[in-house]
ZARO-64880 format. One record per atom (N, C-alpha, C): atom name; x, y, z; residue in one letter. Coordinates in nm, 3 decimals. Layout:
BEGIN
+-------+---------+---------+---------+---------+
: atomo :      px :      py :      pz : residuo :
+-------+---------+---------+---------+---------+
:    CA :       X :       Y :       Z :       a :
...
+-------+---------+---------+---------+---------+
REM end
This chain:
BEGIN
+-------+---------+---------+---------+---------+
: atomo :      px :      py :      pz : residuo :
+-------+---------+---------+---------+---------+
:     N :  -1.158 :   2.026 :   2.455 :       x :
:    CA :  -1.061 :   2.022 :   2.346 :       x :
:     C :  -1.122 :   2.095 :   2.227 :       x :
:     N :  -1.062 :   2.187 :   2.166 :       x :
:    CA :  -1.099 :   2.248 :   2.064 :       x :
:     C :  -1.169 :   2.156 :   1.947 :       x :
:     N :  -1.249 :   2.168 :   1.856 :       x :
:    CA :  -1.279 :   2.072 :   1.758 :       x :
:     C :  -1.222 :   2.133 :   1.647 :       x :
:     N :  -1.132 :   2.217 :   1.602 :       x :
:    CA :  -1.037 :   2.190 :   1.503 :       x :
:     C :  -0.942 :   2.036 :   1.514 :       x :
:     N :  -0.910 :   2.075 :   1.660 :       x :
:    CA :  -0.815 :   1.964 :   1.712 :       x :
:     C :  -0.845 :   1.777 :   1.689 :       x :
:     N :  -1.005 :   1.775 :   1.723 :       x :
:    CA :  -1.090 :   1.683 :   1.678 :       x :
:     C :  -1.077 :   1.641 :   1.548 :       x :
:     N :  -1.128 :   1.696 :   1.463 :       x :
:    CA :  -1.115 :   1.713 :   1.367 :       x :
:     C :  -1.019 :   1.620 :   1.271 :       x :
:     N :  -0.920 :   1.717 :   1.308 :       x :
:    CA :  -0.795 :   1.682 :   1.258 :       x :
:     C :  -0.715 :   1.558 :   1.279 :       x :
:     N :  -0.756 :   1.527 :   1.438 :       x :
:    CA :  -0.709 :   1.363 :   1.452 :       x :
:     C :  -0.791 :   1.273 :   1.368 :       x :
:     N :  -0.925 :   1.286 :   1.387 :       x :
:    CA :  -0.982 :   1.159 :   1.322 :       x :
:     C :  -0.967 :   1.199 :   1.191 :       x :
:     N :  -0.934 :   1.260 :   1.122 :       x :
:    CA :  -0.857 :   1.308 :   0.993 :       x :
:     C :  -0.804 :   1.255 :   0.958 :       x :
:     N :  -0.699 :   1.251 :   1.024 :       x :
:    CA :  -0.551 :   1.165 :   1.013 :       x :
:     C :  -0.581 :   1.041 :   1.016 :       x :
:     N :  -0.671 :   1.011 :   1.139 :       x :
:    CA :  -0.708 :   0.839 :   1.125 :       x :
:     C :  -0.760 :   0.798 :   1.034 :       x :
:     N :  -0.880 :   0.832 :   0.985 :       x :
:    CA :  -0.900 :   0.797 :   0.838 :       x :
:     C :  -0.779 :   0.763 :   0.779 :       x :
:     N :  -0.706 :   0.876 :   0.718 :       x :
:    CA :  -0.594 :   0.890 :   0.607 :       x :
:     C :  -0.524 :   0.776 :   0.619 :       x :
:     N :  -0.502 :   0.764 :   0.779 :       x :
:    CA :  -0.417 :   0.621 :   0.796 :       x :
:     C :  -0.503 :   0.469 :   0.744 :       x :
:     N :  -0.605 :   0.527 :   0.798 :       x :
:    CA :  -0.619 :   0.358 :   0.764 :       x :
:     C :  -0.717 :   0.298 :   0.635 :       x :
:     N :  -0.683 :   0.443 :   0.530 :       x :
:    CA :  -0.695 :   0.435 :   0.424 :       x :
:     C :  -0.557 :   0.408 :   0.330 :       x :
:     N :  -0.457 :   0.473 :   0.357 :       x :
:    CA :  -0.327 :   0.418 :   0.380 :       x :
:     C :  -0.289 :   0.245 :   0.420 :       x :
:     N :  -0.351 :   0.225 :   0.527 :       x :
:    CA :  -0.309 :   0.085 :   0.545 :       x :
:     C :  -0.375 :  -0.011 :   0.453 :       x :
:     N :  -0.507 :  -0.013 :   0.451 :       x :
:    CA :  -0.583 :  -0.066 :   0.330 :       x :
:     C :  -0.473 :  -0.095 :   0.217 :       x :
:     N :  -0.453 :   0.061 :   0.150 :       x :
:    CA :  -0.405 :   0.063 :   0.007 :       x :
:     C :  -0.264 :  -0.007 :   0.030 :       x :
:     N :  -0.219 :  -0.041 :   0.127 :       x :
:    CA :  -0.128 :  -0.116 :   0.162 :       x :
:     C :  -0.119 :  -0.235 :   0.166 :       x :
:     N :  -0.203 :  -0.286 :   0.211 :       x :
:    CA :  -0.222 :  -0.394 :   0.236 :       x :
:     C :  -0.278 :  -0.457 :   0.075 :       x :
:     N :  -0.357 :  -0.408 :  -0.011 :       x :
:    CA :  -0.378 :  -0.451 :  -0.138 :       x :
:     C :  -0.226 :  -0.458 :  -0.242 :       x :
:     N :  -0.139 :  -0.374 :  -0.213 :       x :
:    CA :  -0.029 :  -0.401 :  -0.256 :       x :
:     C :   0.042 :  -0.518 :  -0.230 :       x :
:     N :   0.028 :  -0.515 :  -0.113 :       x :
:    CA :   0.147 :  -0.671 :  -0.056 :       x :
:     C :   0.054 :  -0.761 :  -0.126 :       x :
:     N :  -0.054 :  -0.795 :  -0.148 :       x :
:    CA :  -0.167 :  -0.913 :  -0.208 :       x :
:     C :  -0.080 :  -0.916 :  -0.324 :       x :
:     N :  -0.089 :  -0.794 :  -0.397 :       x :
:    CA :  -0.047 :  -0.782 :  -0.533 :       x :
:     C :   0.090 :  -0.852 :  -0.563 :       x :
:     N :   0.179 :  -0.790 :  -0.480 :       x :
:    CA :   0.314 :  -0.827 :  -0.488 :       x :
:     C :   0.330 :  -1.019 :  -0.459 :       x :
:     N :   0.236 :  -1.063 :  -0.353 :       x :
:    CA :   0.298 :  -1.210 :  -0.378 :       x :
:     C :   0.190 :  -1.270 :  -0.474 :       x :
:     N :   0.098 :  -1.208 :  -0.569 :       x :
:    CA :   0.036 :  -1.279 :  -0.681 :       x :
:     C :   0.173 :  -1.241 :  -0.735 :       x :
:     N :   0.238 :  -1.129 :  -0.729 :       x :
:    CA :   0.359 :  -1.183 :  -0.843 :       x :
:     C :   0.439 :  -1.243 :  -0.861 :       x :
:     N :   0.505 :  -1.285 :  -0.720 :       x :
:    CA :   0.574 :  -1.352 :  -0.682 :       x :
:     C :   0.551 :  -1.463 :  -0.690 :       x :
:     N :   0.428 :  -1.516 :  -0.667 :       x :
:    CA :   0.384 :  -1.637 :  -0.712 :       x :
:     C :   0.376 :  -1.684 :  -0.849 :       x :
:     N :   0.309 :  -1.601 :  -0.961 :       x :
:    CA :   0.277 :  -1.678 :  -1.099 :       x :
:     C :   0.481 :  -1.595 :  -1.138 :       x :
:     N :   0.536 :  -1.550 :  -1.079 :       x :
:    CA :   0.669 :  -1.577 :  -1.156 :       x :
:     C :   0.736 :  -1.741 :  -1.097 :       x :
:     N :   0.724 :  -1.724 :  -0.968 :       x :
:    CA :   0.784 :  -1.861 :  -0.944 :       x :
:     C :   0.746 :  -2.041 :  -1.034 :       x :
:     N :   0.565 :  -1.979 :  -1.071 :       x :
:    CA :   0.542 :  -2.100 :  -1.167 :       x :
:     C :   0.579 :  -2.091 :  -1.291 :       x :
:     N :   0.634 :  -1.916 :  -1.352 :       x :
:    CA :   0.677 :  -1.906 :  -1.494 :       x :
:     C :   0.793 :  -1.971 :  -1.494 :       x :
:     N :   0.923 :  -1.987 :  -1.378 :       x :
:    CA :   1.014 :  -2.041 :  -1.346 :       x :
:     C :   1.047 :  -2.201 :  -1.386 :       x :
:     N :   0.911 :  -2.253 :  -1.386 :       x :
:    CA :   0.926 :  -2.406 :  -1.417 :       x :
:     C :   0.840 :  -2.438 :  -1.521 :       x :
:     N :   0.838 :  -2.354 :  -1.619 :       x :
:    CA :   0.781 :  -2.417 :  -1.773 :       x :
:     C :   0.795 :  -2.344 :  -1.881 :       x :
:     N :   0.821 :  -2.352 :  -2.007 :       x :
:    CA :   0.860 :  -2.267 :  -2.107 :       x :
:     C :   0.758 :  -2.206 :  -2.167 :       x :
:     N :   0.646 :  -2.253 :  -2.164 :       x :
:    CA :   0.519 :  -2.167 :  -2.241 :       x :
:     C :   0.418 :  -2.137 :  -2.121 :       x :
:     N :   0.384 :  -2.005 :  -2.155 :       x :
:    CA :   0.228 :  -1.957 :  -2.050 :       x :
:     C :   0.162 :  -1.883 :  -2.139 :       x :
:     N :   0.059 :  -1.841 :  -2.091 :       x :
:    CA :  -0.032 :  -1.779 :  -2.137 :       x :
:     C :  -0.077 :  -1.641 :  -2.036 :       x :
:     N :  -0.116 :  -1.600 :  -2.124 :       x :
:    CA :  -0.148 :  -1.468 :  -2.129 :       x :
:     C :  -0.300 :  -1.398 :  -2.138 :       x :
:     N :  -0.351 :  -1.353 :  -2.070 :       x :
:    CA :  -0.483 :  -1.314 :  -2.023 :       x :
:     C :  -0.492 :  -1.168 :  -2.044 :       x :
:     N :  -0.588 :  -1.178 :  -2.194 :       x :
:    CA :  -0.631 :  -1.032 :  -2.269 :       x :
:     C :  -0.744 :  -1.020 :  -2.308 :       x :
:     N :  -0.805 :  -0.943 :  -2.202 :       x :
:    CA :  -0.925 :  -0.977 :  -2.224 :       x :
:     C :  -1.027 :  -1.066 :  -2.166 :       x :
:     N :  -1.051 :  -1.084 :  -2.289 :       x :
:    CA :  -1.192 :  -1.250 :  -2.267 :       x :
:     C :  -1.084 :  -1.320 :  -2.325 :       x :
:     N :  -0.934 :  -1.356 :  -2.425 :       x :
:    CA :  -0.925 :  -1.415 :  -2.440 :       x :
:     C :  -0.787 :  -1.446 :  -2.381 :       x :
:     N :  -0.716 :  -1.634 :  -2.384 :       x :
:    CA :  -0.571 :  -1.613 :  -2.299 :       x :
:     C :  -0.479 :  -1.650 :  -2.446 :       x :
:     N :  -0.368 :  -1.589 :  -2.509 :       x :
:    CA :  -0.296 :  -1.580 :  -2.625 :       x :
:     C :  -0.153 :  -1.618 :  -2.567 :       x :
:     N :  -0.117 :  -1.759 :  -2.628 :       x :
:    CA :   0.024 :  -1.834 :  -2.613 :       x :
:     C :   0.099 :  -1.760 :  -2.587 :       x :
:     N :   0.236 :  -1.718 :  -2.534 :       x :
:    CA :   0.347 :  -1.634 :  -2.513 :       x :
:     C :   0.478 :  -1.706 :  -2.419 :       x :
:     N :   0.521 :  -1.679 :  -2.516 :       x :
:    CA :   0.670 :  -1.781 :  -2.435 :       x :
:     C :   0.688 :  -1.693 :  -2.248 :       x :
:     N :   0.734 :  -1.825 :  -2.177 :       x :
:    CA :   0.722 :  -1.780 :  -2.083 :       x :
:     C :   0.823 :  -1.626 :  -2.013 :       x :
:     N :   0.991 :  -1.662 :  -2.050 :       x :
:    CA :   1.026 :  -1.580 :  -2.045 :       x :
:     C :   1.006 :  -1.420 :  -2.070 :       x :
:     N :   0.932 :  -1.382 :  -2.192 :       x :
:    CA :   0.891 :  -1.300 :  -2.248 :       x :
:     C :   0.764 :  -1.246 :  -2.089 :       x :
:     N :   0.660 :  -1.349 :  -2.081 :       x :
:    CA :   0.599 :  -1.303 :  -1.965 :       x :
:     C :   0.662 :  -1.293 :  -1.839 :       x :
:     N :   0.773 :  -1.369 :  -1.803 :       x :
:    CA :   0.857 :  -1.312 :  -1.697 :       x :
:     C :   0.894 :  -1.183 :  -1.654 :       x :
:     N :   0.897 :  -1.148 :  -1.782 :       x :
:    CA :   0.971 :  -1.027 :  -1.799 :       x :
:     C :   0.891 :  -0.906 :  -1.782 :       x :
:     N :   0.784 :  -0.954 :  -1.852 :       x :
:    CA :   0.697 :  -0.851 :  -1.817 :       x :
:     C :   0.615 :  -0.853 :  -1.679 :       x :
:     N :   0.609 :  -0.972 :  -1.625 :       x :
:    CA :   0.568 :  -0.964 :  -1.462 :       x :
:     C :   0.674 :  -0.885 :  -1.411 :       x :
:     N :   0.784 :  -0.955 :  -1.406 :       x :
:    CA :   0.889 :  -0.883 :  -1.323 :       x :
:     C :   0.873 :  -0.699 :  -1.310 :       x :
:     N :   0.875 :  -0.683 :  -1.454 :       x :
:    CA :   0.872 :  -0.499 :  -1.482 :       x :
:     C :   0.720 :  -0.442 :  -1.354 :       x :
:     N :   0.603 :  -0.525 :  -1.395 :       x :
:    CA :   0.499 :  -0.479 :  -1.297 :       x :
:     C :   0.538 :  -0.489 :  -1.193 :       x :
:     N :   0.594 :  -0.574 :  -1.098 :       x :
:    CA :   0.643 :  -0.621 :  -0.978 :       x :
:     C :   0.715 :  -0.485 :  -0.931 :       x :
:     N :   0.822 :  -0.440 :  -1.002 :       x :
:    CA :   0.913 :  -0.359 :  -0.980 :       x :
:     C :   0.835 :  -0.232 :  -0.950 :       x :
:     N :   0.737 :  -0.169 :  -1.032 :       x :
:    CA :   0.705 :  -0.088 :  -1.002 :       x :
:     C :   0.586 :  -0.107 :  -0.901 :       x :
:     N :   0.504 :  -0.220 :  -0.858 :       x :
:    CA :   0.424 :  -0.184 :  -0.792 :       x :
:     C :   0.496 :  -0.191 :  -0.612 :       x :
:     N :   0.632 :  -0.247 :  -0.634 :       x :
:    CA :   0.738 :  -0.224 :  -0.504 :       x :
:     C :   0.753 :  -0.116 :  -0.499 :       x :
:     N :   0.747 :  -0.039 :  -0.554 :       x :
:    CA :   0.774 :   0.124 :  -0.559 :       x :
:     C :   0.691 :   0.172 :  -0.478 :       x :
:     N :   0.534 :   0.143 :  -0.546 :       x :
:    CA :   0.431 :   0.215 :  -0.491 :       x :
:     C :   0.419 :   0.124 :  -0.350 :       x :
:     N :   0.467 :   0.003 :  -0.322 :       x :
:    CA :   0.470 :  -0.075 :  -0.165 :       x :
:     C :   0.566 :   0.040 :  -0.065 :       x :
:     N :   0.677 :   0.056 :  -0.118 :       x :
:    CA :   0.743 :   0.176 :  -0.053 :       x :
:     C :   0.700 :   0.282 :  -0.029 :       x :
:     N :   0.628 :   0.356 :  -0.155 :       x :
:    CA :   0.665 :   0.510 :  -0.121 :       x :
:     C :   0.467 :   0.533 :   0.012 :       x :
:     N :   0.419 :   0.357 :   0.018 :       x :
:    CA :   0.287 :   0.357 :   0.122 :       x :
:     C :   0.342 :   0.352 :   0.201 :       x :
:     N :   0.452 :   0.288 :   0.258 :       x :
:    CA :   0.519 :   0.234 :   0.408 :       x :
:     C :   0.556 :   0.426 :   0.429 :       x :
:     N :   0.619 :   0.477 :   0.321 :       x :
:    CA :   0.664 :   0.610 :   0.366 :       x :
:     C :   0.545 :   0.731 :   0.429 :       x :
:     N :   0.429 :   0.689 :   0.340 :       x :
:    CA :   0.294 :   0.755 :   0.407 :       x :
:     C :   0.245 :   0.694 :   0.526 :       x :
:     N :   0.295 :   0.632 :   0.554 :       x :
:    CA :   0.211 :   0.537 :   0.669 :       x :
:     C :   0.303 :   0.657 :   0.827 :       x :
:     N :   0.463 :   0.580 :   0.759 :       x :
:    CA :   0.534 :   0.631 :   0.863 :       x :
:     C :   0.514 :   0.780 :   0.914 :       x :
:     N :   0.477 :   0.898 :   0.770 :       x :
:    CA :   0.428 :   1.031 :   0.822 :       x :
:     C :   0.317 :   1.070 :   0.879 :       x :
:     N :   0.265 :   1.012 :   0.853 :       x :
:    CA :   0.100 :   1.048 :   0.873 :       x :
:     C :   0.105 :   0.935 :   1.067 :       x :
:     N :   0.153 :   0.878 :   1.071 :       x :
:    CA :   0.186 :   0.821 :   1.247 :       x :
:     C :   0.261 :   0.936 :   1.292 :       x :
:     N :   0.317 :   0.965 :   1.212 :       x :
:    CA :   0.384 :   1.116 :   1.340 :       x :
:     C :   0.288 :   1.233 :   1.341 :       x :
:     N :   0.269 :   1.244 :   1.241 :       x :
:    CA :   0.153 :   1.373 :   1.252 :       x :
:     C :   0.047 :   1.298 :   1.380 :       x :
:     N :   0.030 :   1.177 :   1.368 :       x :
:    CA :  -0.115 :   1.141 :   1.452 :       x :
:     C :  -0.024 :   1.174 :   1.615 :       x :
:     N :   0.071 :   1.128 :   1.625 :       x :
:    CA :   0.112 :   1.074 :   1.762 :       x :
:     C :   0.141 :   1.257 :   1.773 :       x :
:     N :   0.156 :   1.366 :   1.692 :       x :
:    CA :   0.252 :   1.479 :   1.747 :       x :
:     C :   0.093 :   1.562 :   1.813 :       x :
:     N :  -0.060 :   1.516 :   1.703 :       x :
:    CA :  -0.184 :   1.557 :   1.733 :       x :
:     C :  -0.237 :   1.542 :   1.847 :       x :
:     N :  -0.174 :   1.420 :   1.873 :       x :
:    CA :  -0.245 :   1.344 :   2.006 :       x :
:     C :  -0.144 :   1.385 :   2.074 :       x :
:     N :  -0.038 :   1.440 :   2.105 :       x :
:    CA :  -0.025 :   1.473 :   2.187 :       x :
:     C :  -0.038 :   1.637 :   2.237 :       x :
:     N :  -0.088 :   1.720 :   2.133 :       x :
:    CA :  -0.140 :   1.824 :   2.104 :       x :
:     C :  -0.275 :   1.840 :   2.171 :       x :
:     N :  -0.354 :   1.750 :   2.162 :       x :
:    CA :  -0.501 :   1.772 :   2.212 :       x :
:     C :  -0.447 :   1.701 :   2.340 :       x :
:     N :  -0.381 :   1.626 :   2.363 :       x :
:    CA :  -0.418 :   1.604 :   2.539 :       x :
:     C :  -0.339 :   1.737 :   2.603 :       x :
:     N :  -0.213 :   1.761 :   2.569 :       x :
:    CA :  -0.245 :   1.920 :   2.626 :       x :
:     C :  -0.339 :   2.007 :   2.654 :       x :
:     N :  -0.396 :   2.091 :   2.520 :       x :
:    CA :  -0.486 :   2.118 :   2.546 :       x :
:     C :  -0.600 :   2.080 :   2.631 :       x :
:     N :  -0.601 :   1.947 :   2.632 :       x :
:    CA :  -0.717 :   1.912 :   2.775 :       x :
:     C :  -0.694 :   1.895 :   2.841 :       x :
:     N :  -0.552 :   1.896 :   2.903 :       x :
:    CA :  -0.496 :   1.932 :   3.050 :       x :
:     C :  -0.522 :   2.096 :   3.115 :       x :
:     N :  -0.480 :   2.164 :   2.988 :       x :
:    CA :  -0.477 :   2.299 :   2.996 :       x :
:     C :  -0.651 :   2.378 :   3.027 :       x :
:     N :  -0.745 :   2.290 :   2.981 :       x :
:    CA :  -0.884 :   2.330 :   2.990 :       x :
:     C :  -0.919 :   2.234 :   3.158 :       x :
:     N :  -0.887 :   2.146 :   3.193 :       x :
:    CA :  -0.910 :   2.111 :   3.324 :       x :
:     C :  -0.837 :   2.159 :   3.428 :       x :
:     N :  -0.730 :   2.266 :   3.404 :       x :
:    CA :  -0.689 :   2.366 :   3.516 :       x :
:     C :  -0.757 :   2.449 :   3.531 :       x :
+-------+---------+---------+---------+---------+
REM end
């Protein structure tokens, strides 16, 4: 098998499962949010963590602003599922690229 061909798969594998990683730290992310919104849900005052220090803030107000992070870090949960899904076709179209080729070198 050529070692461009080499190469290039374990390439891809990396990418992927540097991809899945950064994926997988998102979903963490997303149900810490999901979580401290569901406890902002049942009390009117929270606090707020700046810093070294945590500064009173009505809860809604921090709802709001979890929610906004939430939203966008769903974004970036999506547009990983969308790298995940390309970078599996590139792997599966590679792999099936080099086993040709090593059919084609064992004739």
């Amino acid at each position: 098998m050529g070692s461009t061909k080499v190469q290039q798969l374990q390439l891809t594998q990396q990418n992927l499962q540097t991809i899945l990683i950064q994926k997988q730290q998102i979903e963490s992310q997303l149900a810490e949010f999901s979580s401290a919104l569901m406890e902002l849900s049942t009390t009117d005052s929270a606090y707020k963590v700046l810093g070294k220090i945590m500064v009173a803030m009505p809860a809604e107000r921090l709802k709001k602003e979890l929610q906004e992070k939430k939203e966008v870090v769903e974004i970036r949960f999506q547009n990983f599922i969308q790298q995940e899904k390309k970078i599996q076709k590139t792997l599966e179209m590679l792999q099936k690229e080099a086993l040709e080729e090593m059919k084609g070198q064992n004739l």
